[in-house]
N, C-alpha and C positions, 0 to 999 in steps of 0.2 A: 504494500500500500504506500503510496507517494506520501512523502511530507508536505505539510501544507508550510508553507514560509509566512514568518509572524510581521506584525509590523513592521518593527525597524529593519528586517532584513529586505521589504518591499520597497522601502523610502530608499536604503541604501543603493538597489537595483536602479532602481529611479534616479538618482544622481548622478548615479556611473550613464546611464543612458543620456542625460542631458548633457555630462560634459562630451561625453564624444560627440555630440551632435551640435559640439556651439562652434563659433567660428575660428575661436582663439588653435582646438584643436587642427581643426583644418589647416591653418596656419602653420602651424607646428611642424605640421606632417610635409606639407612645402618646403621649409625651410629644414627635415632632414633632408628632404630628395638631391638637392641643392647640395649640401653638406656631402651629402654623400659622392656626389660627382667628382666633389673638387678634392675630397681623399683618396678618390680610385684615381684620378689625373694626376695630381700632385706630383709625382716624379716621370712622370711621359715623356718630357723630351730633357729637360737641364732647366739650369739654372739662369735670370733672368738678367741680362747688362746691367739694371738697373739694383736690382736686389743686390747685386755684386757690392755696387754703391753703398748702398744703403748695410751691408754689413761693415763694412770698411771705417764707415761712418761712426756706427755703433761703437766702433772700436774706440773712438777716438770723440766721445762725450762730448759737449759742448753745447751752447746757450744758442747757436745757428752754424748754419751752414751757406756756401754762395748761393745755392739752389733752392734753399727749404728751412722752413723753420724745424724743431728739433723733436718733434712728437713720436714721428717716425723710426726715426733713430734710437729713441731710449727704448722705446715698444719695443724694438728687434734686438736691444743690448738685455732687456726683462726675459723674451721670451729662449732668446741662446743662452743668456748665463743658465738658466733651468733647466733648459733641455738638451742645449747643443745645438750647432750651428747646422744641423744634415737641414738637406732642402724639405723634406716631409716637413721638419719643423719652423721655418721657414714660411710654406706656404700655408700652416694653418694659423695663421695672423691674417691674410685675405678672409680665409675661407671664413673664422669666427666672425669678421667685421663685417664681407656680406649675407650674411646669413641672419646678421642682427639688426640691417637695414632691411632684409625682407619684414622678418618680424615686428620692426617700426610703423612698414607701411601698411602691414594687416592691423595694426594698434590704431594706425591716424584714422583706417575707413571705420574701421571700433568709435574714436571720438567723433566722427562727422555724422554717428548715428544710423552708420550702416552694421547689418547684422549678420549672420553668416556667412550667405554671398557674397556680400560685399570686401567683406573681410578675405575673402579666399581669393576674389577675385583681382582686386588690387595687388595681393601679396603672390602670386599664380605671375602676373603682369611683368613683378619686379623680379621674381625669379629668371624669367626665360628673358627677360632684354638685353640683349646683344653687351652693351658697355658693360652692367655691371655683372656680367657674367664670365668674362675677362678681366675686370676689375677683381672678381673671387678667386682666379685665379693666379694674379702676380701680387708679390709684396708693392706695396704705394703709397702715396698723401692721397691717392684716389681713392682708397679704399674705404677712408674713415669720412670722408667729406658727408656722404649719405648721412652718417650717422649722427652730424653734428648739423647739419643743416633743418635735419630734418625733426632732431630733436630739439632745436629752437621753435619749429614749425610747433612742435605739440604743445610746447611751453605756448606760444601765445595761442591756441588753438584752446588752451585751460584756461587762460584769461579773460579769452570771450565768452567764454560759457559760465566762468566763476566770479567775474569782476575784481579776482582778489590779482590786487595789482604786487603785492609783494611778491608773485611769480616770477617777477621779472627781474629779482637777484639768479632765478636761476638759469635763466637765459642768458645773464653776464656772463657765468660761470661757463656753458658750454659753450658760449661764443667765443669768450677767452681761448680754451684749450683747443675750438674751433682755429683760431687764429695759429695758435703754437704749431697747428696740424698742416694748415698750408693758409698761404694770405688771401683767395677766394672767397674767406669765410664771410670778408668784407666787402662783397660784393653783396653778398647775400643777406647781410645786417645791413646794407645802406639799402635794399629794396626792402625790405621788413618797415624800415624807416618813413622812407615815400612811402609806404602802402600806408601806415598808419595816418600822413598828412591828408591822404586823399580818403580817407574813410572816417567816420566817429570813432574810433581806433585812438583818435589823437589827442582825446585828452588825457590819454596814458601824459603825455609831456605836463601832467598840470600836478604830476604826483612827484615825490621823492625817489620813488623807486626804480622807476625807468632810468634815472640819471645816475644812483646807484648803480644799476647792472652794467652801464656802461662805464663804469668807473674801477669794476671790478673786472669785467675784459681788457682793461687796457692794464690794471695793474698784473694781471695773468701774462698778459704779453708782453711786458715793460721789460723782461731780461732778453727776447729775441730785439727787442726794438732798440736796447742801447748796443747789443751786440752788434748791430748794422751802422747804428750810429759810430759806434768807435774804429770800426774800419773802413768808413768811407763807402759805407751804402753798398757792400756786392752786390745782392739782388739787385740795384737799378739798374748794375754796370751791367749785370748780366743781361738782362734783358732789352736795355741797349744794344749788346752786341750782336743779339738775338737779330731783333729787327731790323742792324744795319748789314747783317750775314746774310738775309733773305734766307736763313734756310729752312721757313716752317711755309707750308704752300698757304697762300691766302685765299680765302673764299668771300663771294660778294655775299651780299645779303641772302639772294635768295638761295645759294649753294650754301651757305650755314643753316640756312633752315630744312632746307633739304636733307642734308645731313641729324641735324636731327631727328626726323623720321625716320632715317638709316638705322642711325645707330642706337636710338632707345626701342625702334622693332615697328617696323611697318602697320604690322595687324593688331598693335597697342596705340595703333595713331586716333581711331576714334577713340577711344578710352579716357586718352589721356586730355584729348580734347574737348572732351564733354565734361571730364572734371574741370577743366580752366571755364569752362562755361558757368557750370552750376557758380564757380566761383564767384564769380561774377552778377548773374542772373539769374538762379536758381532761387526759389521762395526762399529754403534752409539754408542754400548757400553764401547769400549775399553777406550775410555776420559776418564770414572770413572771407570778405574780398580783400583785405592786407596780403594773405599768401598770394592770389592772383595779379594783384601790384609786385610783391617780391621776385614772381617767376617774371614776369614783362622784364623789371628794372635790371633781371642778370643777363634776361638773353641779349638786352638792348645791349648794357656793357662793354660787353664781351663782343657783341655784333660790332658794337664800334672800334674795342681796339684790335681785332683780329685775332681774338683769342682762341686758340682751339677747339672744335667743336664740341668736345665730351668737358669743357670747364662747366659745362650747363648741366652736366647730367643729376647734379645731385639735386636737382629742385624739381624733379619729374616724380618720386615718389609720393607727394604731398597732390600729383596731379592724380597719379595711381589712383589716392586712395578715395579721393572726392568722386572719378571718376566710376570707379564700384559701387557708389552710392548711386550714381544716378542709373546705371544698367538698372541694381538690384528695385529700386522705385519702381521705376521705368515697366520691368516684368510683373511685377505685381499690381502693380495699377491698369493693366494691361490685359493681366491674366493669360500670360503666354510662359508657363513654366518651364514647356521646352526649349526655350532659348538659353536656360542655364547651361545648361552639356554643350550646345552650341557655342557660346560664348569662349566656354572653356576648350574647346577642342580648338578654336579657330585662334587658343595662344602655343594648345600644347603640340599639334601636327606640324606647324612651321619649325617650331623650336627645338623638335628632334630632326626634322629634314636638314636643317641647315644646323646644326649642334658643331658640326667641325668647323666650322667659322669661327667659333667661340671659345671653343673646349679641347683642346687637342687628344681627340679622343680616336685619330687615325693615323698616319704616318706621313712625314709630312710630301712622301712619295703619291701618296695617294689620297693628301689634302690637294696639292698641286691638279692630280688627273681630276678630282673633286670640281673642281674651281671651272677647269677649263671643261668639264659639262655641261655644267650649269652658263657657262659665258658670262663668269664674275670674275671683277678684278677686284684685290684687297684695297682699296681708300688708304691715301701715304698724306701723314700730316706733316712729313720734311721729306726732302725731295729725297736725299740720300737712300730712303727707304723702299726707294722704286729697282733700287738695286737685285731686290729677291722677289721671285713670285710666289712667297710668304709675304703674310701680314707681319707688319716689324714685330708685335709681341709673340709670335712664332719666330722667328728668321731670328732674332737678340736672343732664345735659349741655347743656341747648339753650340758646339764645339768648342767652347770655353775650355774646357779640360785639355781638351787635344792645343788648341794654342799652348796653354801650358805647357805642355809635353815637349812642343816642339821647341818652345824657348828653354827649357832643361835642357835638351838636345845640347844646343848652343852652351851655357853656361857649362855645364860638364865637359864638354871639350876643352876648355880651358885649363891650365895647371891649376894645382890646388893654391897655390900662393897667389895666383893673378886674381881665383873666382872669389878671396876673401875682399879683395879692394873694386870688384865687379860691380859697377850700378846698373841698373836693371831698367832704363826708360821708356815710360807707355805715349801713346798718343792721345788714349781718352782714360775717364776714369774707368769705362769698362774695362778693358785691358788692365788696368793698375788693381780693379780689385780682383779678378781673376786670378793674375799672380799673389796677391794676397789671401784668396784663400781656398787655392790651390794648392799653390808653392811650397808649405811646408811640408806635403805629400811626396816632392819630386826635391827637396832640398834646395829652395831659391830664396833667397832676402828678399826683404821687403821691394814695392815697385817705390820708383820714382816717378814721378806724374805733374805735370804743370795745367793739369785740366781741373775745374771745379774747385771742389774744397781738398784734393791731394795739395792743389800749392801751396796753403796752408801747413800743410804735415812738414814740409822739408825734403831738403836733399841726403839725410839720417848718416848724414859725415862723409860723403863718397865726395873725390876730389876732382873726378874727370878722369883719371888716366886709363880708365876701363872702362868702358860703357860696350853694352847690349842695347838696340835701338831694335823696339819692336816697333812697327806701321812707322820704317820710316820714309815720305814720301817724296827727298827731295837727297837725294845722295851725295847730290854733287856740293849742296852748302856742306855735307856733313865731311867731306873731303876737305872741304877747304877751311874749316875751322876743328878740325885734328890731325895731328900728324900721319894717321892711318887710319884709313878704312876700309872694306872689304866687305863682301856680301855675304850672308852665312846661312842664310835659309828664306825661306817662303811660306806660307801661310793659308789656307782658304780651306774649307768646310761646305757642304753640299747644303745650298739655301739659305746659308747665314750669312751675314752681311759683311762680316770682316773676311778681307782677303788683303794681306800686305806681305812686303818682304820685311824683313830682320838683317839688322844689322850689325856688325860688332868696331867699335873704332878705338883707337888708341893716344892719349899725347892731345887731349885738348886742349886747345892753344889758350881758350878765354880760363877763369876761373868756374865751377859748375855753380857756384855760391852767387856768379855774377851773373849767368845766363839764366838760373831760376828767378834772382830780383826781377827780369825784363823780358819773360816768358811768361807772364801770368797768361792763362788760357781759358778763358771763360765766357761761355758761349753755347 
């Protein structure tokens, strides 16, 4: 004879079936699937030019860098001291940060009063979009920007609903370490800004605390900000030298918006634009038209100085999530249920067709036969990058090791007495952190490097009478200001972008003390 189950064991059945059935789960479950990809990829092809960076970095602490403020950096010097520097650990600093942006953007259609659709479907959206799917995959300042932009979004998205203005100490707070993370953050606090002038929004300015929170983001940033100040501003030099190089492709207006639609996912383009609507124009929506001024005031910015197209991407979440609100209304007031699976299939069939775009989840032998099926070309945001028919964040994993190898090659041919006073010089920082953390594998010293913040680090006491020149591109100056040099080897890798010779010279005629003061390389 069956037991019959007593009350609390009914209530308790009962609970267990509401939470799987709410949206937060669903949620959940997206952002394992996610998680889970970028643990299976994780070591697929190498390690990333820039991660390279950014260990190097790590290495070597400090309050800024030429390229970046320093969030980045301590994050990767937290997560190696604990676990170790292997690439698996490495990449799950991406993987945690997007995956915590997915779940952001399932929490904002949570706040804008959407309920389990909405919540799945916003966070479903942010899952499969092309950038930050890529962005889950390499270590970056890209990685966290989501996280911090978006959690100022829900801070003031709590203010509109709560009127409690002392909110907005904590909006200081993440805007500050916002800012430490990369300096866009300020792009996106001076649209939060405008939106409030242009909405009722703006008597937040008649209180205390608004001017607080921005007193508390600047005193957050005040050690990168005199760090810039006391060396004569790197970031502007760099970015000077950026724009006077030409080397990042410009795009007019309507090829930046274009791009857009590329890169946050074609079939998320109504989605996302019916959340800017609601924003706007929506009965419920209109309270938080400040976000909808926010997202205007970055892409204009950014339109106007020619800034990269994915500097936008962290303000599309916030669009995500309004824009599940209005599907999820939409069907219900409507009375057209099947349009759910619909909806959802028409992010999730693309998103696995096109997955190796994204995800390197095929060979890049048969990413390439991939591509040229389909008759897609990879989008190059510097020209250099048109050099491989890889997308640069494929084509910047490979063959890093094997450089390395081949530059041991070289060093180890040397006597043991010559390789002790050997300096090792790169062209860019990738190359230098390569050999950096590489090199102790294949027994090489540290690199030399006049690129980014390596000129910072020094020449580590080498005097010039030994130098190894990796990528070097002009032989005949390197003749003429050593007493010897000679070619020692060559370089290149199937689809990566570095292909140079190496070189080894002798008997520098200048000081290396004097050529690294008048070599800074930044760019």
């Amino acid at each position: 004879m069956a037991t019959v189950p007593n009350l609390s064991q009914l209530e308790n059945r009962k609970n267990s079936v509401r939470w799987y059935a709410t949206g937060f789960a669903a949620v959940a479950l997206i952002v394992a699937a996610r998680l889970l990809l970028h643990l299976l990829t994780a070591n697929r092809y190498g390690i990333f030019r820039d991660e390279l960076y950014y260990i190097a970095c790590s290495r070597h602490l400090d309050w800024g860098y030429v390229d970046m403020p320093p969030f980045v950096p301590a994050l990767t010097w937290l997560f190696t001291g604990l676990f170790g520097s292997s690439l698996f650990v490495i990449r799950l600093i991406p993987a945690i940060a997007g995956c915590g942006a997915i779940a952001l953007t399932g929490y904002q259609a949570y706040q804008f009063g959407g309920r389990r659709f909405a919540m799945a479907l916003s966070a479903l959206a942010m899952a499969v979009s092309p950038v930050f799917v890529i962005n889950g995959h390499l270590l970056g300042t890209n990685n966290f920007e989501a996280l911090f932009w978006m959690g100022c979004a829900s801070v003031v998205i709590r203010i509109i609903q709560t009127g409690n203005q002392k909110l907005w100490l904590w909006f200081g707070v993440l805007a500050g370490i916002g800012l430490q993370n990369k300096y866009s953050m300020a792009v996106f606090g001076l649209g939060i800004v405008v939106g409030l002038l242009f909405t009722p929004g703006r008597k937040a300015f008649t209180h205390k605390w608004i001017w607080m929170a921005g007193g508390i983001a600047f005193l957050i940033f005040l050690p990168n900000l005199l760090w810039n100040v006391h060396r004569d501003w790197p970031f502007v030099q760099l970015m000077h030298n950026i724009h006077a190089s030409g080397r990042d492709v410009a795009l007019n207006s309507m090829q930046f918006f274009l791009q857009q639609i590329l890169m946050v996912n074609p079939f998320a383009f109504p989605l996302w634009l019916a959340g800017l609507g609601w924003l706007f124009f929506g009965r419920e929506g209109r309270r938080y038209r400040v976000l909808g001024w926010a997202y205007l005031v970055t892409v204009g910015v950014f339109m106007i100085l020619h800034g990269k197209d994915y500097y936008v991407a962290p303000a599309y979440p916030m669009l995500f999530a309004a824009g599940g609100v209005v599907c999820e209304n939409w069907i219900e007031r409507t009375r057209r249920a099947w349009l759910k699976p619909t909806f959802v299939l028409v992010l999730v069939i693309p998103a696995l067709v096109f997955l190796p775009l994204v995800a390197p989840v095929i060979s890049p032998e048969r990413f390439v036969a991939f591509t040229r099926a389909i008759h897609f070309a990879p989008p190059v945001s510097e020209h250099s990058h048109a050099r491989s028919p890889l997308p640069q964040y494929y084509s910047d994993e490979l063959g890093w090791e094997s450089m390395v190898a081949e530059v041991a090659r070289v060093y180890h041919s040397l006597p043991p007495d010559v390789q002790a006073k050997t300096a090792i010089k790169t062209g860019d920082y990738g190359q230098a952190g390569a050999i950096d953390y590489f090199g102790p594998k294949y027994g090489l010293p540290q690199a030399v490097c006049f690129h980014q913040n390596y000129w910072y680090w020094g020449i580590h006491g080498y005097t010039g009478e030994s130098i190894i020149v990796v990528d070097e591109d002009n032989p005949e100056h390197l003749k003429s200001i050593t007493e010897h040099a000679e070619w020692a080897g060559h370089f290149e890798y199937p689809y990566a972008l570095e292909k140079f010779d190496i070189w080894y010279a002798q008997g520098l005629k200048l000081s290396l003390h004097d050529v690294w003061e008048h070599e800074k390389h930044w760019d």
